[in-house]
C-alpha angles and dihedrals in degrees: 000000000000095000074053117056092059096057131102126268083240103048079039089063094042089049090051088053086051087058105252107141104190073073088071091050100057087041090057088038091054104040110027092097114046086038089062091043090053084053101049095053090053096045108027095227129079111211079063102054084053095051088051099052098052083041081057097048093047085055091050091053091053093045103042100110088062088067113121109207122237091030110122101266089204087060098043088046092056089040080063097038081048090048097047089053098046088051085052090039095046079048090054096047082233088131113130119166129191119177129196131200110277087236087066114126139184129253123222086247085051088049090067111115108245104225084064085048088052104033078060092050117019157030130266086249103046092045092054089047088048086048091054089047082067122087111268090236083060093044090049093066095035087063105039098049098040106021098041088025087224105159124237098272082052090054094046091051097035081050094032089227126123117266085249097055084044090054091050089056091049107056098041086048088051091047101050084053098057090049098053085043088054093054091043093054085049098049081045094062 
């Protein structure tokens, strides 16, 4: 697993489809927690996010000979992990939807990463309850593009959405959050 664990996500995966399994393993080593961190921010509850994550990487070995190398493995690997919660959340009749006009842009305030928006105005606790208020198609994003730091092209191909679409999503997501940030400042006086 040594030779392994220095190789690429993408040479990883084509060694998984040639059937090297230690390349599951390093996959698994590299990508399991913040994997789980990704899902536990979508779902609120940790044994789920769990769940969820072996469940992705099970997916991952029966798929694997859909893989299209070069395509960023990270991004096929979330497409799954998005794929598995909106399953869950479609299950759970959670599902919300807002859409915005496609001509919809950001503005630089909206820009703000919202982890420096909460640290400034809430708990841990109460952040991570406002996150799971949003969509999951808005949570998605959020967490993607500020927790796993994926850029917008990474989000569009991990969600298989266009960037506009992703930067919809972003910037009602980011605004619901402000707001609920701003009532909780309030209830807070």
């Amino acid at each position: 697993m040594k030779g392994c664990a220095v190789r690429a996500d993408e040479q990883l995966a084509r060694g998984l489809q040639q059937g090297d399994a230690e390349c599951l393993g390093a996959l698994v080593d590299r990508h399991y927690a913040p994997l789980v961190g990704y899902l536990y921010r979508m779902t609120g509850e940790r044994p789920l996010a769990e769940d969820f994550a072996q469940e992705c990487f099970v997916r991952v070995l029966r798929a694997i000979g859909q893989y299209q190398y070069p395509r960023p493995f990270k991004s096929w690997l979330y497409q799954i992990a998005a794929n598995i919660t909106r399953d869950y959340f479609k299950r759970a009749a959670a599902r919300y939807e807002m859409t915005m006009p496609d001509d919809w842009e950001m503005t630089d305030d909206e820009q703000e990463q919202p982890e420096m928006m909460v640290a400034r105005t809430m708990s841990t606790e109460q952040a991570l309850a406002a996150l799971r208020t949003l969509p999951e198609t808005q949570r998605a994003v959020i967490l993607l593009r500020y927790d796993r730091e994926f850029s917008l092209a990474e989000i569009a191909a991990a969600l298989d959405i266009p960037v506009g679409t992703v930067k919809s999503r972003l910037s009602l997501g980011l605004r619901q959050l402000r707001q609920q940030m701003s009532v909780a400042e309030v209830e807070a006086e």
